[in-house]
C-alpha positions as CSV (number, residue, x, y, z in Angstrom):
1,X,0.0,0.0,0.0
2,X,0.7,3.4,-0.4
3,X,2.7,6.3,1.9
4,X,3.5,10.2,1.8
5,X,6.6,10.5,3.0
6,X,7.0,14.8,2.5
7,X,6.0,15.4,-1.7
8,X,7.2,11.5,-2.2
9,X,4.3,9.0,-2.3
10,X,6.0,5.0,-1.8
11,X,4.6,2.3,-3.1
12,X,5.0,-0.8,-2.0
13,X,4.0,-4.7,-2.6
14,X,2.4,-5.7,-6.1
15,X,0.9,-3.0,-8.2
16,X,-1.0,-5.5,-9.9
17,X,-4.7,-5.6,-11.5
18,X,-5.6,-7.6,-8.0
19,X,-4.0,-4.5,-5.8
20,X,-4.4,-1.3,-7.8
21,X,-8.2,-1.0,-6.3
22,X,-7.0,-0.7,-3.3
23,X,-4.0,1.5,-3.8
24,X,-6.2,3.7,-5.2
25,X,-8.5,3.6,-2.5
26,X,-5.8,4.2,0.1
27,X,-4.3,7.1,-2.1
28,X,-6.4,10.3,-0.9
29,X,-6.6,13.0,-2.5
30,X,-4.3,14.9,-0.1
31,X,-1.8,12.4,-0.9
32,X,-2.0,12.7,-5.0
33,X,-2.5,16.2,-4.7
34,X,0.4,16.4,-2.2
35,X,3.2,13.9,-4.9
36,X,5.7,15.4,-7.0
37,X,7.1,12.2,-6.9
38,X,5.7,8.5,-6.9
39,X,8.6,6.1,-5.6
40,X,8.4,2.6,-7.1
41,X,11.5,1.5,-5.3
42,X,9.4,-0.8,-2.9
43,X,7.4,-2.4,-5.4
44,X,7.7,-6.2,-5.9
45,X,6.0,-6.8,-8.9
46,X,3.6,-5.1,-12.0
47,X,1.3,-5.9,-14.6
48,X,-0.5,-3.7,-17.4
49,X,-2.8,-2.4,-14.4
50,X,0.5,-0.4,-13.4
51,X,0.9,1.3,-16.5
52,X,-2.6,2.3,-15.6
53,X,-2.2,3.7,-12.7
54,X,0.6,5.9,-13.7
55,X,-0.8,7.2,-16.2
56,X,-3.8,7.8,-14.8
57,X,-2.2,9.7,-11.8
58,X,-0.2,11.9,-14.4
59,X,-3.2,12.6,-16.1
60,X,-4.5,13.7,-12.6
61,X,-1.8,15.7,-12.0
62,X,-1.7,17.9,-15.6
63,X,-5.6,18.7,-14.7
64,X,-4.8,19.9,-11.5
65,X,-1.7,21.9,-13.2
66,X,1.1,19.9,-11.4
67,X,3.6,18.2,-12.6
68,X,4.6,13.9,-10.7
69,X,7.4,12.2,-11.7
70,X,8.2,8.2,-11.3
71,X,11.1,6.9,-10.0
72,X,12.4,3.7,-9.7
73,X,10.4,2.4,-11.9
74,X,11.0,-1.9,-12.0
75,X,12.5,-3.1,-15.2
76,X,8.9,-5.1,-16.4
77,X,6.7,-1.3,-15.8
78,X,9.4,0.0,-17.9
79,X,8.8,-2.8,-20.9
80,X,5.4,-2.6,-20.6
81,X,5.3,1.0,-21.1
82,X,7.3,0.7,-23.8
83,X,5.0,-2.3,-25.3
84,X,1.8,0.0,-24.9
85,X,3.7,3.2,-27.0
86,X,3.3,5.2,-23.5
87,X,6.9,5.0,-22.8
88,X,7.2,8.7,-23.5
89,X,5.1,10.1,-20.9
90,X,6.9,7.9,-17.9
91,X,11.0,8.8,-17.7
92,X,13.2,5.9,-17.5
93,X,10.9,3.8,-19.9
94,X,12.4,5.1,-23.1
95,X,13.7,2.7,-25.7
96,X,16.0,0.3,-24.5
């Protein structure tokens, strides 16, 4: 599950289609709305429902005229970014 550590929301465990539900239910709004920076570091393993969630959070974050970034994004978010042709709006998911 999710924590705010300062503008740094950690995520932790699997950010999977069986967890994201309830990462986003434990993500207030005060939490997104606090994030410049979304910390994968913790995270043990993705899926597609990932991708998702990151890009729905960036999307989130341009409405609201903020920027977030991602970091430490695991090796198989950054493939599957790539995979999708989204790859460009998640640093450190470029080709490669």
């Amino acid at each position: 599950m999710p924590r705010r550590e300062g503008d740094r929301l950690l995520l932790e465990g699997e950010v999977t289609v069986g967890s994201v539900a309830g990462i986003l239910a434990a993500t207030g709004r005060d939490d997104l709305a606090a994030a410049a920076i979304v910390d994968f570091r913790a995270v043990t393993e993705v899926d597609s429902a990932a991708v998702a969630l990151a890009v729905a959070w960036l999307r989130e974050a341009r409405a609201a005229g903020r920027s977030i970034r991602f970091e430490n994004l695991p090796p198989a978010l950054a493939k599957l970014a790539r995979l999708y042709a989204v790859a460009e709006l998640l640093p450190g998911t470029g080709p490669g």
